[in-house]
Each structure stands twice: as structure tokens, then as C-alpha cells.
N, CA, C, O and CB atoms as a CASP TS submission, in Angstrom:
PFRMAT TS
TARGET T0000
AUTHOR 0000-0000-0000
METHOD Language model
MODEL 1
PARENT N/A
ATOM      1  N   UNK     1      23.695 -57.801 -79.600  1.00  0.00           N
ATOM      2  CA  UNK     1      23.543 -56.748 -80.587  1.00  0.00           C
ATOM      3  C   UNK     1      24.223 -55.493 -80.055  1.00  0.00           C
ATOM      4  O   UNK     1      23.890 -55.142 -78.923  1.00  0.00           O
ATOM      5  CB  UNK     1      22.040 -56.483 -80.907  1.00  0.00           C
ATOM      6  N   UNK     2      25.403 -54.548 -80.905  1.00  0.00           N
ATOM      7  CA  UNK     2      25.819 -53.422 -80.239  1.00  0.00           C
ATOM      8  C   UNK     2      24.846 -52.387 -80.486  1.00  0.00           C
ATOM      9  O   UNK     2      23.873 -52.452 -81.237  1.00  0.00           O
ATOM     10  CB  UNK     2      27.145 -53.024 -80.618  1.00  0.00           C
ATOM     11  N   UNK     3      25.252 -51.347 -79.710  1.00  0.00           N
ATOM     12  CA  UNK     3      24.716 -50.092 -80.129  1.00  0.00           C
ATOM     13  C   UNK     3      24.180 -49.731 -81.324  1.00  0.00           C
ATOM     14  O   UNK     3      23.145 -49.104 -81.554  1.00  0.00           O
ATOM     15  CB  UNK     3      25.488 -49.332 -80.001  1.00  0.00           C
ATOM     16  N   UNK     4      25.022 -50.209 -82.090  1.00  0.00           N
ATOM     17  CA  UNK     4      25.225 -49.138 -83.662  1.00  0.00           C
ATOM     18  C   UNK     4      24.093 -49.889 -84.185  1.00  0.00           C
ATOM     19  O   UNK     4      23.487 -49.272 -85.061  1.00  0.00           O
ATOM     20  CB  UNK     4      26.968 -49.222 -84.890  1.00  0.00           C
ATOM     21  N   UNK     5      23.466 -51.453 -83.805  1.00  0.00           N
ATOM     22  CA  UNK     5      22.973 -52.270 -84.969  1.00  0.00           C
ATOM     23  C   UNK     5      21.852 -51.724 -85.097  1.00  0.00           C
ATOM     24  O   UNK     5      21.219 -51.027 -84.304  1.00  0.00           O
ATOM     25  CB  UNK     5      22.868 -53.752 -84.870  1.00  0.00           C
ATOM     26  N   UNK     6      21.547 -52.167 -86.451  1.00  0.00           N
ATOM     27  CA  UNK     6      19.712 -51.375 -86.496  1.00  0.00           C
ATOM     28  C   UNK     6      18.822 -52.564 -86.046  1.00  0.00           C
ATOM     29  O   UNK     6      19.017 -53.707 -86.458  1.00  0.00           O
ATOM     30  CB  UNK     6      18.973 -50.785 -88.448  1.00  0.00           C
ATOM     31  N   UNK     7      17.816 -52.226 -85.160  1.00  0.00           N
ATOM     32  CA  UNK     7      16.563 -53.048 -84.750  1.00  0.00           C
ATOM     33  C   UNK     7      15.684 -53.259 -85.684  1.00  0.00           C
ATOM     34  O   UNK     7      15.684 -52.419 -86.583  1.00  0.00           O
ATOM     35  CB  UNK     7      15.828 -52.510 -83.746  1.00  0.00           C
ATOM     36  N   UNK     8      14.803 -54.258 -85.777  1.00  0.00           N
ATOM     37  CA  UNK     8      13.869 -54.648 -86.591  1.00  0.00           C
ATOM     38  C   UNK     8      12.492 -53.322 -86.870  1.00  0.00           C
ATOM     39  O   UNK     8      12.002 -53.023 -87.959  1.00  0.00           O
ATOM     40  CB  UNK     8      13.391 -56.089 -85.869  1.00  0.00           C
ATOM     41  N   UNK     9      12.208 -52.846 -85.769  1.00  0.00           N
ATOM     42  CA  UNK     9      11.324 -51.627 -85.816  1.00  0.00           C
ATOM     43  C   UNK     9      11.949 -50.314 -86.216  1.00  0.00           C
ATOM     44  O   UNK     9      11.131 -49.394 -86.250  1.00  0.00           O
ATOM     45  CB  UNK     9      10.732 -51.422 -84.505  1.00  0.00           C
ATOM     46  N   UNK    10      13.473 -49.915 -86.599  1.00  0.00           N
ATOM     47  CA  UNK    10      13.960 -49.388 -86.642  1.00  0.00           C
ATOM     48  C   UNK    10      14.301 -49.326 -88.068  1.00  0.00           C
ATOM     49  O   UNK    10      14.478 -48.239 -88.617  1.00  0.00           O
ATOM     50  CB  UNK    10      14.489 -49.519 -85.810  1.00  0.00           C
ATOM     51  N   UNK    11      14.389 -50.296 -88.611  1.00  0.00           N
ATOM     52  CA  UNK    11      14.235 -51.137 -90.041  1.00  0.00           C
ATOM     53  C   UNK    11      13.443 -50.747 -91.058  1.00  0.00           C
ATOM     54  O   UNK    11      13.720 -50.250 -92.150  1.00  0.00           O
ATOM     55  CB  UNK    11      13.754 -52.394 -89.881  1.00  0.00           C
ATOM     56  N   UNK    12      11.861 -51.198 -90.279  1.00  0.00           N
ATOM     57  CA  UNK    12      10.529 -50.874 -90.918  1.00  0.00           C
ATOM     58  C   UNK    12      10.494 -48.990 -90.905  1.00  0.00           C
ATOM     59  O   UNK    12      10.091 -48.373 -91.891  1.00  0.00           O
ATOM     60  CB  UNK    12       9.087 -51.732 -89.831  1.00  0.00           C
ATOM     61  N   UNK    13      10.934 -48.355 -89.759  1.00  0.00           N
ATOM     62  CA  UNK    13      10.386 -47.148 -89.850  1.00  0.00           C
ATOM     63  C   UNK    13      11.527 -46.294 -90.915  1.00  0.00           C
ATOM     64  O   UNK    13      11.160 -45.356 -91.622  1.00  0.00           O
ATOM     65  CB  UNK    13      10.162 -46.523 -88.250  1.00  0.00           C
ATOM     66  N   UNK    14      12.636 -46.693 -90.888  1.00  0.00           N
ATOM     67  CA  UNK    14      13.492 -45.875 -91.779  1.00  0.00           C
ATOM     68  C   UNK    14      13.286 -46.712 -93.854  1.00  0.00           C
ATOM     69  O   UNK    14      13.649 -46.200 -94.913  1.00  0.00           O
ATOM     70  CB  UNK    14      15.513 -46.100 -90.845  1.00  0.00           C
ATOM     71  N   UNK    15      12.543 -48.149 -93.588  1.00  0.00           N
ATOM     72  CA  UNK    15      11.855 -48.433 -95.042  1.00  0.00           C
ATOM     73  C   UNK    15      10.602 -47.513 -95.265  1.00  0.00           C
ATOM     74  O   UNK    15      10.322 -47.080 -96.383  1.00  0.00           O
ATOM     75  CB  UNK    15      11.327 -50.063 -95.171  1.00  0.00           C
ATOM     76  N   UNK    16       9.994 -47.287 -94.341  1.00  0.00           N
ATOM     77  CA  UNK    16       8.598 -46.583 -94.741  1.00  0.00           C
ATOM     78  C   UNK    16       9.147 -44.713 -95.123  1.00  0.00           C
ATOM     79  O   UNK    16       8.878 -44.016 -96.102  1.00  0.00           O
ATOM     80  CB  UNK    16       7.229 -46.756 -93.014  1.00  0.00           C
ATOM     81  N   UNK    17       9.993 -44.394 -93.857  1.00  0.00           N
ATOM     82  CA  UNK    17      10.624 -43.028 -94.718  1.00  0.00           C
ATOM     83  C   UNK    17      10.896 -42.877 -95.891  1.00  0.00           C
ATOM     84  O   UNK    17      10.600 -41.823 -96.454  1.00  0.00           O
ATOM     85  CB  UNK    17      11.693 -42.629 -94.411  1.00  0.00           C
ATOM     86  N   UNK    18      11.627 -44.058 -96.648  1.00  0.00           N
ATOM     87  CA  UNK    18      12.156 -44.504 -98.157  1.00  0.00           C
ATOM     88  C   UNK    18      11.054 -44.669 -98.894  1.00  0.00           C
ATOM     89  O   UNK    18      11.374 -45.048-100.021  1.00  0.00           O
ATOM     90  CB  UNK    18      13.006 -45.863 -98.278  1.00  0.00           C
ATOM     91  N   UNK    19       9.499 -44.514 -98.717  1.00  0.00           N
ATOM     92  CA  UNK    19       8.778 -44.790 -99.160  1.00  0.00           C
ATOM     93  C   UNK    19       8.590 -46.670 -99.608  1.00  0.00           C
ATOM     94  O   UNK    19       8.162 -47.068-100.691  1.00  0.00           O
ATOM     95  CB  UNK    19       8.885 -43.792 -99.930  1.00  0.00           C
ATOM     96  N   UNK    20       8.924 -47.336 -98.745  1.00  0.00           N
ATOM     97  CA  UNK    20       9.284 -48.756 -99.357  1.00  0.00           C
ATOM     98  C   UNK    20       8.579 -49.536 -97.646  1.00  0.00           C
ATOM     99  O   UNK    20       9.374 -49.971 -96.813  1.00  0.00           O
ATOM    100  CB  UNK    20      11.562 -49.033 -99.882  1.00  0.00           C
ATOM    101  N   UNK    21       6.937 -49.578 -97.392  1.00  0.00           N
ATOM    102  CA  UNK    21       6.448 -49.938 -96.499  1.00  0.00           C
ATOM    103  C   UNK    21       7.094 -51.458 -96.280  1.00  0.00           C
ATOM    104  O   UNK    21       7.564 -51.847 -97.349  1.00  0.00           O
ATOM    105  CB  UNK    21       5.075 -49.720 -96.677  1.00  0.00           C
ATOM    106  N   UNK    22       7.220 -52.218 -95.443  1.00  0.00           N
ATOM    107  CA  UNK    22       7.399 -53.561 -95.017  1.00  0.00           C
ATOM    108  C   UNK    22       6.503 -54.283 -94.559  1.00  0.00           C
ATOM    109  O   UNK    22       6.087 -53.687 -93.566  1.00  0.00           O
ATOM    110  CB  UNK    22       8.166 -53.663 -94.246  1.00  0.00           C
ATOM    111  N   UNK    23       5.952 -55.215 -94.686  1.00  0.00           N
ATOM    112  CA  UNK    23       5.065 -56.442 -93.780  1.00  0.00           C
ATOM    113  C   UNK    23       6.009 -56.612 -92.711  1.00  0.00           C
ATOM    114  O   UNK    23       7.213 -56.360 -92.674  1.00  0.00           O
ATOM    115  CB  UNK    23       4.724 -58.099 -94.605  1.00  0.00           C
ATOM    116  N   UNK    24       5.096 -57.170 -91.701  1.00  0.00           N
ATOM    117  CA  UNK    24       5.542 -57.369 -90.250  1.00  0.00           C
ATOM    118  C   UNK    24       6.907 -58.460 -90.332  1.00  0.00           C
ATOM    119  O   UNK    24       7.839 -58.216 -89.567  1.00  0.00           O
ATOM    120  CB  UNK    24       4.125 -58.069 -89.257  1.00  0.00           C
ATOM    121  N   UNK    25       7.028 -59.787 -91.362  1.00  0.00           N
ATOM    122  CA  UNK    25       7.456 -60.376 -90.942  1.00  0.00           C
ATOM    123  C   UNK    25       8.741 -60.311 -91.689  1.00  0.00           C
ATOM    124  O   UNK    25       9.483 -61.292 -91.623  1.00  0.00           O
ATOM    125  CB  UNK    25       6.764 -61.247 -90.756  1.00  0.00           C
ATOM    126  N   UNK    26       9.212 -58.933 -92.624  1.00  0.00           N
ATOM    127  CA  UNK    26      10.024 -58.673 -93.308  1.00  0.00           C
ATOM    128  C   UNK    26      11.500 -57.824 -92.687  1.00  0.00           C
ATOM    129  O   UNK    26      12.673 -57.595 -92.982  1.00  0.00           O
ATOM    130  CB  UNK    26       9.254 -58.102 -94.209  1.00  0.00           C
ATOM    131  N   UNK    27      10.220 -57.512 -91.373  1.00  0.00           N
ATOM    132  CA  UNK    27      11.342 -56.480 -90.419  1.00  0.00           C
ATOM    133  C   UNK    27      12.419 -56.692 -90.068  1.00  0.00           C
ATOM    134  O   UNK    27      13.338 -55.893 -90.245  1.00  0.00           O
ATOM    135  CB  UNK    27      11.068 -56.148 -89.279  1.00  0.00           C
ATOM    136  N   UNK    28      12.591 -58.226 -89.282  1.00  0.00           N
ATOM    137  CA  UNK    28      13.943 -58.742 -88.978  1.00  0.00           C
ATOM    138  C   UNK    28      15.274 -59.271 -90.208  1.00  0.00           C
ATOM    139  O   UNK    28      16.490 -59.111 -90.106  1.00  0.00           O
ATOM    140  CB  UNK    28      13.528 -59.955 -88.123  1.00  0.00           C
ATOM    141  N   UNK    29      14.708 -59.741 -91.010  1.00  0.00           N
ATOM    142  CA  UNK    29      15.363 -60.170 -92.102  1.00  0.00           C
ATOM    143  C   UNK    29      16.137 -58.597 -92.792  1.00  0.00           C
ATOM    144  O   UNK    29      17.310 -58.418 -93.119  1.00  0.00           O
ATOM    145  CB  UNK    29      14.142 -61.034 -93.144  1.00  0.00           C
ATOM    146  N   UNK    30      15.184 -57.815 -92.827  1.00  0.00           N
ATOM    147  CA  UNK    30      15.969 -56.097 -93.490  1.00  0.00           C
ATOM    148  C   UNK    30      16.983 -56.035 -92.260  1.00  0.00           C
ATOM    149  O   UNK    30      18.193 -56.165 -92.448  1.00  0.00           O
ATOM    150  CB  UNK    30      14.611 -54.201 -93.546  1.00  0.00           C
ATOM    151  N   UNK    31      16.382 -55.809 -90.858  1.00  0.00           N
ATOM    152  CA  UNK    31      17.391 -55.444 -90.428  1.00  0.00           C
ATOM    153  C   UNK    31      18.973 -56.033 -90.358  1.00  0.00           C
ATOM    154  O   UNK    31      19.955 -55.316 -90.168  1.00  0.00           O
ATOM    155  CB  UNK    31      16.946 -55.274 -89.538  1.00  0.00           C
ATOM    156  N   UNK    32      19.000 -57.319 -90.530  1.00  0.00           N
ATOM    157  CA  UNK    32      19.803 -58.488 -90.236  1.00  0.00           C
ATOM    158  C   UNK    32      20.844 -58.380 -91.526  1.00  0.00           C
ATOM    159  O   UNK    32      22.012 -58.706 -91.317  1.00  0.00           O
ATOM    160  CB  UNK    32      18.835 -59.992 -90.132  1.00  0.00           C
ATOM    161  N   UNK    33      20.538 -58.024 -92.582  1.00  0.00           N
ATOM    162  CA  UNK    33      20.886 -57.506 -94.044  1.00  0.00           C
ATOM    163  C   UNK    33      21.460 -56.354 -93.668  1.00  0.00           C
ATOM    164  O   UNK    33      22.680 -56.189 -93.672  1.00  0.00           O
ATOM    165  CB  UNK    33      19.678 -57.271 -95.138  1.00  0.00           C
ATOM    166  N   UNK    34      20.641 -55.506 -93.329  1.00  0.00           N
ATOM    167  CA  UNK    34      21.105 -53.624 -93.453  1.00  0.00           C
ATOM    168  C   UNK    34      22.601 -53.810 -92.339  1.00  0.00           C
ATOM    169  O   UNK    34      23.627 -53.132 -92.283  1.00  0.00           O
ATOM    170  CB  UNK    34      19.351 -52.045 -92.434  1.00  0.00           C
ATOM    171  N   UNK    35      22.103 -55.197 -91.439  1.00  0.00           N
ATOM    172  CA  UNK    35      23.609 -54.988 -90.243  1.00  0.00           C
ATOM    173  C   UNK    35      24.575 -55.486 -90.842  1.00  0.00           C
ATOM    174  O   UNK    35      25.501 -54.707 -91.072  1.00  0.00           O
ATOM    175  CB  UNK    35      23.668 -55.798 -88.684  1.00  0.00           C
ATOM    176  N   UNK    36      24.667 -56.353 -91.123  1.00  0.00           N
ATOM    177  CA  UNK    36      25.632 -57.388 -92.508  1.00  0.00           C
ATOM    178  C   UNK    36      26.152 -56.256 -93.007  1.00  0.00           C
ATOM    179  O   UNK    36      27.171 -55.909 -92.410  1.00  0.00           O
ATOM    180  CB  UNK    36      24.685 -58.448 -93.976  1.00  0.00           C
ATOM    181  N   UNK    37      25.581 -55.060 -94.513  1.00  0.00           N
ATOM    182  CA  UNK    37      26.468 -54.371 -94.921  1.00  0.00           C
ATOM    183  C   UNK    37      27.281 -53.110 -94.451  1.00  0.00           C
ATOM    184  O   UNK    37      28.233 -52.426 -94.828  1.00  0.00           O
ATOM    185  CB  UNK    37      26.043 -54.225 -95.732  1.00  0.00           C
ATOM    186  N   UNK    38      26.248 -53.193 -93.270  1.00  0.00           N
ATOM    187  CA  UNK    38      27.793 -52.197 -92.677  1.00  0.00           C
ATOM    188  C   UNK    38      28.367 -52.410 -92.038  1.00  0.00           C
ATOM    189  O   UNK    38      28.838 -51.495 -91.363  1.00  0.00           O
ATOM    190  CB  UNK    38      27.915 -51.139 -92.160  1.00  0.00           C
ATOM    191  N   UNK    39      28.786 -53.902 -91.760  1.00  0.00           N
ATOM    192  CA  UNK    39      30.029 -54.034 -91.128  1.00  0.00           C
ATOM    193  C   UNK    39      30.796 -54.402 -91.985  1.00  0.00           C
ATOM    194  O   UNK    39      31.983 -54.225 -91.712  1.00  0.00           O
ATOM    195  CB  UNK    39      30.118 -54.812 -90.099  1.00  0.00           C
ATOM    196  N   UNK    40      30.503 -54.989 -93.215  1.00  0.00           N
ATOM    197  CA  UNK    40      31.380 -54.979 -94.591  1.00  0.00           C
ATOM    198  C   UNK    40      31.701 -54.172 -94.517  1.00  0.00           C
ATOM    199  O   UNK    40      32.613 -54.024 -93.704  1.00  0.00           O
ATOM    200  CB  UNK    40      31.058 -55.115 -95.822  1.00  0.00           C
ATOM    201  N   UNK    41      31.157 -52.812 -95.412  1.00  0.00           N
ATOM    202  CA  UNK    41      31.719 -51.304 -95.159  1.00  0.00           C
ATOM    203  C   UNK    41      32.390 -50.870 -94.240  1.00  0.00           C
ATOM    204  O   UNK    41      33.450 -50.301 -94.499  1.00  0.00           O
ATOM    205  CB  UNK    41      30.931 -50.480 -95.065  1.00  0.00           C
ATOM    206  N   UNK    42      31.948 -51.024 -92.906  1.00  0.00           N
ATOM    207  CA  UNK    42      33.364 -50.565 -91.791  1.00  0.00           C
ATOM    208  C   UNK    42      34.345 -51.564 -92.296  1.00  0.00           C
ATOM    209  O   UNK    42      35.511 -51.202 -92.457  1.00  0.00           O
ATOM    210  CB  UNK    42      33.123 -50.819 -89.797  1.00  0.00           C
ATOM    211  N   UNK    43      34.058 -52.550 -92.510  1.00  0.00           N
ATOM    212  CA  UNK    43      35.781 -53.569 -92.336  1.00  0.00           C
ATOM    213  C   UNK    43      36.496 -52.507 -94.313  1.00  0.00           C
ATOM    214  O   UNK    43      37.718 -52.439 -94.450  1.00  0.00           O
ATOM    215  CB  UNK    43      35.307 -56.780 -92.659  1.00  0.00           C
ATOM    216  N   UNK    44      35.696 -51.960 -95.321  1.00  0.00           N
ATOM    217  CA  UNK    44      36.354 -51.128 -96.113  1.00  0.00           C
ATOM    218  C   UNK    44      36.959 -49.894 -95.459  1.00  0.00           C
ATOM    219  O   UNK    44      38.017 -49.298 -95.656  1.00  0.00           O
ATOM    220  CB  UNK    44      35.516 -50.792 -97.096  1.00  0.00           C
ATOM    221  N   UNK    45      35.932 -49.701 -94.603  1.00  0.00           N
ATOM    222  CA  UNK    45      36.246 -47.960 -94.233  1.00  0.00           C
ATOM    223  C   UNK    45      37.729 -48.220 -93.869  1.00  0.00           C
ATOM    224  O   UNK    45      38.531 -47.457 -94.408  1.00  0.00           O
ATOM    225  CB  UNK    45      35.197 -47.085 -92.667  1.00  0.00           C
ATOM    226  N   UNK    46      38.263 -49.240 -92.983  1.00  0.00           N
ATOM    227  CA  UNK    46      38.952 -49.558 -92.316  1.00  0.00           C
ATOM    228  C   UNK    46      40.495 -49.830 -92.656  1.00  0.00           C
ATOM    229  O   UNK    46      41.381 -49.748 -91.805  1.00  0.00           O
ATOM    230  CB  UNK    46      38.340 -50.329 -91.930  1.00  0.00           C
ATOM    231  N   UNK    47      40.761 -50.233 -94.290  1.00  0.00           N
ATOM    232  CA  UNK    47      41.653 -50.645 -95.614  1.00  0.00           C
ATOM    233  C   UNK    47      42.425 -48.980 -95.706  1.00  0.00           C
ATOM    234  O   UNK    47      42.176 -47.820 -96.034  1.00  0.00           O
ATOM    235  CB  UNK    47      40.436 -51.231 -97.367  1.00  0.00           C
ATOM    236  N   UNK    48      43.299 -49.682 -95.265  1.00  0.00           N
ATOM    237  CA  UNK    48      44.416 -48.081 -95.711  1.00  0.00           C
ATOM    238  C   UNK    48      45.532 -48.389 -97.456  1.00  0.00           C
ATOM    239  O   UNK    48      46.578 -48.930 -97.814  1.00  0.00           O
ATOM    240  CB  UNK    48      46.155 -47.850 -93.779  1.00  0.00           C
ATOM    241  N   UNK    49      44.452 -47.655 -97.978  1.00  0.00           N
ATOM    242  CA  UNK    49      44.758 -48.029 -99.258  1.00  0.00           C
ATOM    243  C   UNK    49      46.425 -47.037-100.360  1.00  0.00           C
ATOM    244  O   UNK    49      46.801 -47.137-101.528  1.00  0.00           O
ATOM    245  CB  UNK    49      43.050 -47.733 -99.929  1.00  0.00           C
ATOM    246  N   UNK    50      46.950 -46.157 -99.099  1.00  0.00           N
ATOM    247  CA  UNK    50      47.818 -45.732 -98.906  1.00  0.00           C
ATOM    248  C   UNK    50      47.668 -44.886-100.516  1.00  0.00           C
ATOM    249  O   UNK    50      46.630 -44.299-100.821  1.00  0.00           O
ATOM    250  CB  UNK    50      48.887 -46.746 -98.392  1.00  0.00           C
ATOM    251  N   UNK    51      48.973 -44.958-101.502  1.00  0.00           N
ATOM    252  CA  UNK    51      48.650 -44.254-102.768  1.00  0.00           C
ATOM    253  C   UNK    51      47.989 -44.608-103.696  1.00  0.00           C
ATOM    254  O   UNK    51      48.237 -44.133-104.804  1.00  0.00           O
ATOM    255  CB  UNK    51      49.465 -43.974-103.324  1.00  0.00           C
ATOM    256  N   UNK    52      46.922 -45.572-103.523  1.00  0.00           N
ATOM    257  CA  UNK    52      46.367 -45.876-104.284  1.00  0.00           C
ATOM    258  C   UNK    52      45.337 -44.768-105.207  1.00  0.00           C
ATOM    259  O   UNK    52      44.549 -44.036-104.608  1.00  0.00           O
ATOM    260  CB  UNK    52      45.953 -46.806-103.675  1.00  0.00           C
ATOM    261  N   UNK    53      45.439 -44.750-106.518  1.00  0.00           N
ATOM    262  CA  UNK    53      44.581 -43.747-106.810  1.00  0.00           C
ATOM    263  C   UNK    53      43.538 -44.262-107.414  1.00  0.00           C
ATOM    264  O   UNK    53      43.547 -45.338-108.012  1.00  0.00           O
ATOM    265  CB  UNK    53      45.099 -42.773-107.516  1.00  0.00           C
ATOM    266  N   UNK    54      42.122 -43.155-107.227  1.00  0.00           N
ATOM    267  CA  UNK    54      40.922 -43.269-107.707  1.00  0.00           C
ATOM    268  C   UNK    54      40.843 -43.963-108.760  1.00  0.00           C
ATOM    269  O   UNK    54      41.635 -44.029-109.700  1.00  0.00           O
ATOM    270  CB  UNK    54      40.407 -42.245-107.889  1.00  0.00           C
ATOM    271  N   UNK    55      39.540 -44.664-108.536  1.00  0.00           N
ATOM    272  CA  UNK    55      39.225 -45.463-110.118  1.00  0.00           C
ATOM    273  C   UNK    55      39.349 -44.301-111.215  1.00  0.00           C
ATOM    274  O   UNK    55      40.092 -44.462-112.183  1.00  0.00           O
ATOM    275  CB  UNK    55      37.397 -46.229-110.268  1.00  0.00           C
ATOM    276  N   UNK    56      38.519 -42.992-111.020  1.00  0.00           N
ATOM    277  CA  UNK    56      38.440 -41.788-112.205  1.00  0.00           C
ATOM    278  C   UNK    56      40.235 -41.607-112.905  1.00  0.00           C
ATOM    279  O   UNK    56      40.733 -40.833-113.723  1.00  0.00           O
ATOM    280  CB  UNK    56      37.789 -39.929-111.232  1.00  0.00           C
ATOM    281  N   UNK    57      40.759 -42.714-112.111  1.00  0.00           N
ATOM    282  CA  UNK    57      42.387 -42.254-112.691  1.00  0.00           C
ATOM    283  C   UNK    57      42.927 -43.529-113.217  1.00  0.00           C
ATOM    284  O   UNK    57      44.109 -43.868-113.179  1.00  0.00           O
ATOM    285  CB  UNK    57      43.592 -41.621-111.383  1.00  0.00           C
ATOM    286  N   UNK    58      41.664 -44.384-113.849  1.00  0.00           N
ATOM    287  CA  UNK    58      42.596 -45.482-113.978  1.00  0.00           C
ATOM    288  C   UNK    58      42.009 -45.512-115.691  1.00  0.00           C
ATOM    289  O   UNK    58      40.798 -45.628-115.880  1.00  0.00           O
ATOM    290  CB  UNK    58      42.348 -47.063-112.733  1.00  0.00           C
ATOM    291  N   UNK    59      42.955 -45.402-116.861  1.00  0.00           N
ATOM    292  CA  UNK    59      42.488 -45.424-117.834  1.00  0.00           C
ATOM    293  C   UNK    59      42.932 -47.433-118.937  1.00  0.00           C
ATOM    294  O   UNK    59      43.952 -48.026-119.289  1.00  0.00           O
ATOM    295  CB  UNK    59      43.108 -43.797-118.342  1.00  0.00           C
ATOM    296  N   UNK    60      41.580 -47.651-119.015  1.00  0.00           N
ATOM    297  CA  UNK    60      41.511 -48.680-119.555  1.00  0.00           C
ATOM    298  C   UNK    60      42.462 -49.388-121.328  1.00  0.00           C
ATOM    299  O   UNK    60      41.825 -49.075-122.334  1.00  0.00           O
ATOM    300  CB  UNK    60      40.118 -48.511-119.501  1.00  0.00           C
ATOM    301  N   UNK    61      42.913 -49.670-121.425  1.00  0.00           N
ATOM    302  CA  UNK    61      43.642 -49.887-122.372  1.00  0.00           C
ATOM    303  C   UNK    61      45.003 -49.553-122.371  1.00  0.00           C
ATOM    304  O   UNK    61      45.825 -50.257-122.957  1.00  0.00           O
ATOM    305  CB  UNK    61      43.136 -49.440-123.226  1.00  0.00           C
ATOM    306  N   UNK    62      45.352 -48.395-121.677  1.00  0.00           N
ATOM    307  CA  UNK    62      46.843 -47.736-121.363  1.00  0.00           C
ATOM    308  C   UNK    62      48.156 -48.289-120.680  1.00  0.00           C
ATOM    309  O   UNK    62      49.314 -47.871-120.645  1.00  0.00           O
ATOM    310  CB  UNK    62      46.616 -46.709-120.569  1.00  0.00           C
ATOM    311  N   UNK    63      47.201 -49.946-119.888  1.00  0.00           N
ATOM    312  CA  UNK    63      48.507 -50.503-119.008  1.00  0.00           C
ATOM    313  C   UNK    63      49.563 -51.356-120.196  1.00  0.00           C
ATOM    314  O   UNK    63      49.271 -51.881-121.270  1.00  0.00           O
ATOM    315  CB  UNK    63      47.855 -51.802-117.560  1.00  0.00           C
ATOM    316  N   UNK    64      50.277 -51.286-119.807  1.00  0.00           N
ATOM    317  CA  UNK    64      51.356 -52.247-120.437  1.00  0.00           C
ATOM    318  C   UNK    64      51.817 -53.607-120.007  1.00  0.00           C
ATOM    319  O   UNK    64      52.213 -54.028-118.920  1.00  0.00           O
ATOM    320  CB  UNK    64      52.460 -51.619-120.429  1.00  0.00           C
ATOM    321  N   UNK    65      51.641 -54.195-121.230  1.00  0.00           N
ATOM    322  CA  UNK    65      51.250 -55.481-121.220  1.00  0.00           C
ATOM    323  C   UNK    65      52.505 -56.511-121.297  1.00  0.00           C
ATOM    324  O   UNK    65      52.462 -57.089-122.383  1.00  0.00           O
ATOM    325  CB  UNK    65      50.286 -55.645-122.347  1.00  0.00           C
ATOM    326  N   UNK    66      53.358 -56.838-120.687  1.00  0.00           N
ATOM    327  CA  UNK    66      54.250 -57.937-121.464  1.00  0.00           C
ATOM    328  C   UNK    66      54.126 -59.539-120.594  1.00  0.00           C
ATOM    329  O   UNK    66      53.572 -59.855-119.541  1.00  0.00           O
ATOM    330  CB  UNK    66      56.107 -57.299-121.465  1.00  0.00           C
ATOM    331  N   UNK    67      54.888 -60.274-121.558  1.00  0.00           N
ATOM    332  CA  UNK    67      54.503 -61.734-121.285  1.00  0.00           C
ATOM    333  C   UNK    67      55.808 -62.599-119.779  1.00  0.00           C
ATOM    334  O   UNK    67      55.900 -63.809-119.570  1.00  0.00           O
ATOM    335  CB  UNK    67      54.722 -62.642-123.249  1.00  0.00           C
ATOM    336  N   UNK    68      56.558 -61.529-119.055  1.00  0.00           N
ATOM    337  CA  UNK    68      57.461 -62.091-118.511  1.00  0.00           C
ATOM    338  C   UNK    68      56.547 -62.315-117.479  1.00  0.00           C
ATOM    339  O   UNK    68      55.456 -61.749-117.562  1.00  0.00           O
ATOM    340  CB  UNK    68      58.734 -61.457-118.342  1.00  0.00           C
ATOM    341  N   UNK    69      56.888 -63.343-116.113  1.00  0.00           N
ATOM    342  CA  UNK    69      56.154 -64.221-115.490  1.00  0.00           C
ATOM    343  C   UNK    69      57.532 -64.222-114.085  1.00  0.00           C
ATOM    344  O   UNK    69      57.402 -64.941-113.095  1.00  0.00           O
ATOM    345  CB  UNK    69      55.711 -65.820-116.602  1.00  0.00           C
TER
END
């Protein structure tokens, strides 16, 4: 486990801050989850998406459509 990962008691106490208490045997399974999505997220953080622009800039119906292949 590195540094960064969250511990099972570490788990429960930042669910109970959230107001969202845990049973004992729920602890490892959150944490094991909560570690999973952020290393998804780092492997996004990570995507150099160069000029790509914001979804708020992508207007639906406006692309142009033709049938060449």
C-alpha cells in the first residue's frame, strides 16, 4: 500500500465526517473502492488533452454530418 492510499480506519472516519457512519466490516471494502477511483483519476489527471475544448463548448446538433468513409 503507498503513502497516498486511504486505510480502512481512515475510510470509516472521513464516512462518519460525511455524515454516512459505516459498520465495522464495511471499512475495508470503502477503502479499497475510494483507492480504485483515484488512481483512475490520476491516470485522467495525467491525459494531456492538448486543444481540446470544454464540453460547455461543444454544441449538440451543429457538427456536420456527411456520408464519406
Amino acid at each position: 500500500m503507498s503513502v497516498d492510499e486511504l486505510t480502512p480506519p481512515e475510510a470509516a472516519r472521513w464516512a462518519g465526517r460525511a455524515g454516512l457512519p459505516l459498520p465495522t466490516d464495511r471499512h475495508a471494502p470503502v477503502a479499497a473502492t475510494a483507492n480504485h477511483i483515484h488512481s483512475v483519476v490520476a491516470v485522467l489527471r495525467d491525459l494531456d488533452f492538448c486543444d481540446t475544448p470544454p464540453a460547455a463548448a461543444y454544441r449538440a446538433g451543429e457538427e456536420k454530418h456527411d456520408a464519406a468513409v
